[in-house]
C-alpha positions as CSV (number, residue, x, y, z in Angstrom):
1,X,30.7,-14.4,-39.0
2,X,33.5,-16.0,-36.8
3,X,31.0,-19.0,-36.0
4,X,30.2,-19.6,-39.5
5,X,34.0,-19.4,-39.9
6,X,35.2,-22.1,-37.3
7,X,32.3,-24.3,-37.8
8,X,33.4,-24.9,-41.5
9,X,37.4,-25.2,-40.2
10,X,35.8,-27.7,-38.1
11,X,34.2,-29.3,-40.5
12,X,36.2,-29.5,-43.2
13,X,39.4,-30.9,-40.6
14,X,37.4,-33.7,-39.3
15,X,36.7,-34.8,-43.1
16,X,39.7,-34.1,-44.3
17,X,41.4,-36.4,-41.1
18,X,39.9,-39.4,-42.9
19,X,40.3,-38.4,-47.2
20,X,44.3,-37.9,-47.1
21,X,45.9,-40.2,-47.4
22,X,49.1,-39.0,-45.8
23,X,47.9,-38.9,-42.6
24,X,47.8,-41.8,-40.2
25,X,44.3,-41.9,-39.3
26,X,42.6,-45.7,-40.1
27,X,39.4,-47.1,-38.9
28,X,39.2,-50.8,-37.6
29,X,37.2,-53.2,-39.5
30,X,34.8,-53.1,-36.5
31,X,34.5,-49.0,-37.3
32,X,34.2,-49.1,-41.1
33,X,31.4,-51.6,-40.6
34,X,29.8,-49.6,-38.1
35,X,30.1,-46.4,-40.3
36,X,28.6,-48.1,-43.2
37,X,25.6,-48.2,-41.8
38,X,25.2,-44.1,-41.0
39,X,24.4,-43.4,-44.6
40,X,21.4,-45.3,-45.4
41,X,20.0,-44.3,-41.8
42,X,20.5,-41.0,-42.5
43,X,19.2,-41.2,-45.5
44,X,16.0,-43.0,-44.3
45,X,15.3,-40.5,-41.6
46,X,14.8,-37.9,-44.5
47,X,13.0,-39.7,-46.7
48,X,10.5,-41.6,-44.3
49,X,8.8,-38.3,-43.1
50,X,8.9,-36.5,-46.5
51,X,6.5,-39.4,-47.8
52,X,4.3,-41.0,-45.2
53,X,3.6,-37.6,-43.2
54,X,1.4,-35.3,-44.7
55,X,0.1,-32.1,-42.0
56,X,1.6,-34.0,-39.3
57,X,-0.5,-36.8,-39.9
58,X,0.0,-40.7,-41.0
59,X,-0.8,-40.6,-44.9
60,X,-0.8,-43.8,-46.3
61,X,-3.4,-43.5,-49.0
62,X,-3.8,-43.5,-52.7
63,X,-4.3,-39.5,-52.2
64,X,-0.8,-39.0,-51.7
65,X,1.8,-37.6,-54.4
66,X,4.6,-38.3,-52.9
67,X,3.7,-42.2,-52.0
68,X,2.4,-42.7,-55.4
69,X,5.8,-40.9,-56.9
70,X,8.1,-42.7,-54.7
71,X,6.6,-45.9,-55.5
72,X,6.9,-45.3,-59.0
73,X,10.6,-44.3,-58.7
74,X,10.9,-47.5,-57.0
75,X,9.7,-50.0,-59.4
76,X,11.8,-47.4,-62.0
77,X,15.0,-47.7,-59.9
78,X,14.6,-51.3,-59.9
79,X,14.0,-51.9,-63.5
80,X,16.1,-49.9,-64.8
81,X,19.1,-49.5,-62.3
82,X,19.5,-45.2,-63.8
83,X,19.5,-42.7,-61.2
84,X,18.7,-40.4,-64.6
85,X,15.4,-42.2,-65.3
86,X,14.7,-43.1,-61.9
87,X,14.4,-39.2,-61.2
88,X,13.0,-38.6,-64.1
89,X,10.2,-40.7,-63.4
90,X,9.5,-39.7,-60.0
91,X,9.6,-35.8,-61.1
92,X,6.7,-36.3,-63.8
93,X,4.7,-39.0,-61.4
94,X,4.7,-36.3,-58.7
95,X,3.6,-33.5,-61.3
96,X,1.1,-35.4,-62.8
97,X,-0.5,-36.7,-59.3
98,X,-0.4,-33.3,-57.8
99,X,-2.5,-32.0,-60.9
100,X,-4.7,-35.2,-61.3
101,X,-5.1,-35.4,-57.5
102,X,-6.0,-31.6,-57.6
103,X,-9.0,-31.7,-60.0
């Protein structure tokens, strides 16, 4: 219970260093920059695996859900510019390929 403890204090301080805006803790330009990037790699090495590997396996084929749901949620997202829709979309494309694909 301690470790749970200090690992949020931890946590939640080195967060906190950069939100207030009383404390004197700035990033360079170079740093911002350089941070700007961590949330779309991050992001990417979630998403990449979750949709192109399927039982540890290379699945790029019209026999997978989440391809064909995260392609539609694409062209949604782009269209329309509404995280709403855009999830909306990819939520009944993956339903409705699971089912179809299951038959």
């Amino acid at each position: 219970m301690i470790t749970i403890f200090l690992m949020a204090v931890i946590t939640f301080s080195t967060r906190y260093l950069f939100i207030h805006p009383r404390l004197p803790v700035r990033l360079g330009a170079k740093m911002a920059k350089l941070l700007s990037f961590s949330a779309p790699a991050v992001l990417t090495a979630i998403w990449v695996p979750i949709i192109f590997i399927q039982q540890g396996e290379l699945s790029v084929s019209l026999h997978n859900p989440y391809l064909i749901a995260a392609t539609f949620s694409v062209v949604a997202a782009a269209k329309s510019k509404s995280i709403y829709l855009t999830m909306l979309v990819g939520l009944i494309t993956f339903v409705l390929s699971r089912y179809i694909l299951a038959l």
